[in-house]
N, C-alpha and C positions, 0 to 999 in steps of 0.2 A: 582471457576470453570473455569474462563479465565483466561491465560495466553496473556498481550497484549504485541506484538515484535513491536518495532521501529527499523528501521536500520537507523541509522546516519551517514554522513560526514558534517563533519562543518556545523553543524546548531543550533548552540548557539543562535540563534535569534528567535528560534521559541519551542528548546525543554521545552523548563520550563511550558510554557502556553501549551503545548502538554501534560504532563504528568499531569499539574494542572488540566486542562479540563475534562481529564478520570476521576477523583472524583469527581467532579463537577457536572459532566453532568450523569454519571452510578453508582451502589451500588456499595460502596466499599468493602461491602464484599463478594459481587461476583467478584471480582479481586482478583486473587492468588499474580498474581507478574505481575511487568510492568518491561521489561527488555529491556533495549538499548543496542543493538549490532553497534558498534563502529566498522566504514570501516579506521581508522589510523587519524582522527582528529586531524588538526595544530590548530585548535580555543578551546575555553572551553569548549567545547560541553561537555566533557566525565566529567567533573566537575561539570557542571551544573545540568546532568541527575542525578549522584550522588548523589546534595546537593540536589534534589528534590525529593528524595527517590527511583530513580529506583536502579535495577537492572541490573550493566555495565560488559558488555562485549567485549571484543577485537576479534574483528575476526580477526582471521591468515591474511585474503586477503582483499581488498578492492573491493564491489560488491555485490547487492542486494539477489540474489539468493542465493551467497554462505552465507551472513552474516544471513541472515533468516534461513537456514538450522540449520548454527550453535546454534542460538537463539532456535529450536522449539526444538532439539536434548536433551536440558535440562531445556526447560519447564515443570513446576509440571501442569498446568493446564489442565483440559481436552476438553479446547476449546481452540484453539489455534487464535489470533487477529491481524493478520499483519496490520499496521495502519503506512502512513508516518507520517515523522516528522514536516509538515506542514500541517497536516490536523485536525480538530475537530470532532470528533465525535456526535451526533445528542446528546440530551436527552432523558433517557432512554435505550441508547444502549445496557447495558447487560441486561436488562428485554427482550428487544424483541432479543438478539439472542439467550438466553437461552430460550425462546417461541418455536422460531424458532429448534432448537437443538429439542427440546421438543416433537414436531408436526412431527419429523423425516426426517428433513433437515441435510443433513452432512456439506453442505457450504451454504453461501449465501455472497451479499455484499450488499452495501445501497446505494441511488442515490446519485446524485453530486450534489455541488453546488457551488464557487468560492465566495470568500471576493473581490471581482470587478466588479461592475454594468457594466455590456456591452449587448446589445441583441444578438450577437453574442455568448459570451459563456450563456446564459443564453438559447439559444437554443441547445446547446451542452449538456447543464446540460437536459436538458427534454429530449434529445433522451435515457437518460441511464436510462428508464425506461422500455424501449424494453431488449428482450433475446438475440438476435445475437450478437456474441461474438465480435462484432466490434465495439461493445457500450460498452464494459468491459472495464475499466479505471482502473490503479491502485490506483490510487487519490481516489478511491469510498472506498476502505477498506478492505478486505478481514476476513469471519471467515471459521474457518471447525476445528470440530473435530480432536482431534491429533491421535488418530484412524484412521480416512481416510485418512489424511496428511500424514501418514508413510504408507497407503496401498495406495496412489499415487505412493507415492518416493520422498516425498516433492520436492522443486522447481528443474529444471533444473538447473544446474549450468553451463551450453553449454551458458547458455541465461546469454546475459546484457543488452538488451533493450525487453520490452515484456517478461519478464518473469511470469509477473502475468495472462496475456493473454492465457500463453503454460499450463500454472497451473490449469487452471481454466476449459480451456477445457478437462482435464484430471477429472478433479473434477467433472464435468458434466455427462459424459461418466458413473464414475462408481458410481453418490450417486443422491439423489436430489439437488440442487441449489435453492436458492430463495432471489430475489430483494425483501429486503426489502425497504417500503415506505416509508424513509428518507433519507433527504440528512446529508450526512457529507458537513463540511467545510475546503476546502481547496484553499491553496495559489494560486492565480493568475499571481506569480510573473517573470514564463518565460513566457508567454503572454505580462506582460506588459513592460518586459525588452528585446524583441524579436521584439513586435508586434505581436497584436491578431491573425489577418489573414496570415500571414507570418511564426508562430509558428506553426497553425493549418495545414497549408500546408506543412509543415515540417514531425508533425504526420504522416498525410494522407502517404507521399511519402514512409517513413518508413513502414506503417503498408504496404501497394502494396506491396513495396519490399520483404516484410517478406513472404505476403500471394504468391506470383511470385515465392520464394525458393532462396532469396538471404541468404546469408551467414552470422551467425550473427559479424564475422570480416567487412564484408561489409554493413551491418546496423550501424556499433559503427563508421566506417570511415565518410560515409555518415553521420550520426548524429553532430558530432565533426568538421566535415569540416562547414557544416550549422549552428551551434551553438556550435564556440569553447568557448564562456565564462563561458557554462553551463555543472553543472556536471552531471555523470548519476547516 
């Protein structure tokens, strides 16, 4: 019944235990296929996802939005699970979104939680249990229906920062949403290679800019000029 999409660039360090987890932690045979869509990886990433039985794709361009698109375009499942390459899944995850699917949810996502004790993000992770879409993270996960996903128009492709933000408000608009009560686990690791407070303000500056009508040429400058070591 799910289709789960990862978009990868170079992240050989974290895809194997990414795709391990998804059997691990959900029924395996409520997974259709687990599909890595590949932004042009210089490391082994597109090898690793391979030898761990996904489902590898090349997208044409390098870029969230577009390589998702490409990835849902020939999904068999009929729930569609955008999931980073750095994030864990709760246990139990396709019992409760197929629940949720069930109960007449078209999307939802799950709260946060970080692999890095700090009170700081650990009070970032508790606000994503609120609705304002200012607390939607992409790090939390995203599901919907590939039904709604193609009667959105699946993701923007205008968008390379905040695309899951644009996505979801659209998803909102036309179906139900619903947080569910777990968190996923995900990486800490531009937090800790940034600095916690320094990174978050970073966000923040971003998401103003974005909600103010800046330009998303001018959100990827400003992103890049403040964090050139990190990719988007």
């Amino acid at each position: 019944m799910i289709s789960v999409i990862i978009p990868t660039y170079n992240e050989n360090e974290h895809i194997v235990q990414t795709i391990q987890a998804l059997y691990q932690k959900g029924m395996a045979r409520a997974i259709t296929e687990v599909i890595v869509v590949d932004g042009g990886s210089t490391d082994p990433t597109v090898e690793q996802a391979q030898n761990a039985g996904a489902r590898v794709i090349r997208s044409t361009q390098k870029g969230r939005a577009v390589q998702l698109n490409q990835a849902a375009a020939v999904a068999k499942g009929k729930v569609l699970y955008f999931l980073h390459a750095d994030t864990i899944p709760p246990s139990g995850f396709t019992t409760d979104i197929i629940a949720a699917v069930q109960a007449g949810y078209q999307s939802g996502c799950f709260l946060l939680s970080f692999d890095f004790s700090h009170w700081f993000l650990k009070a970032n992770c508790w606000f994503t249990r609120f609705k304002p879409i200012f607390f939607r993270f992409g790090d939390q996960s995203l599901f919907v229906t590939k039904e709604s996903f193609v009667q959105a128009g699946g993701y923007n492709e205008k968008y390379t920062v905040l695309e899951d933000q644009e996505i979801i408000k659209r998803l909102r608009k036309n179906g139900r949403f619903v947080i569910l009560k777990k968190p996923v686990l995900t990486s800490a690791r531009k937090y800790i290679t940034n600095g916690i407070y320094k990174t978050q303000g970073i966000f923040f500056l971003i998401y103003t800019m974005y909600f103010l009508g800046f330009s998303q040429n001018k959100l990827v400058r400003t992103y890049k000029k403040l964090v050139p070591e990190n990719k988007i």
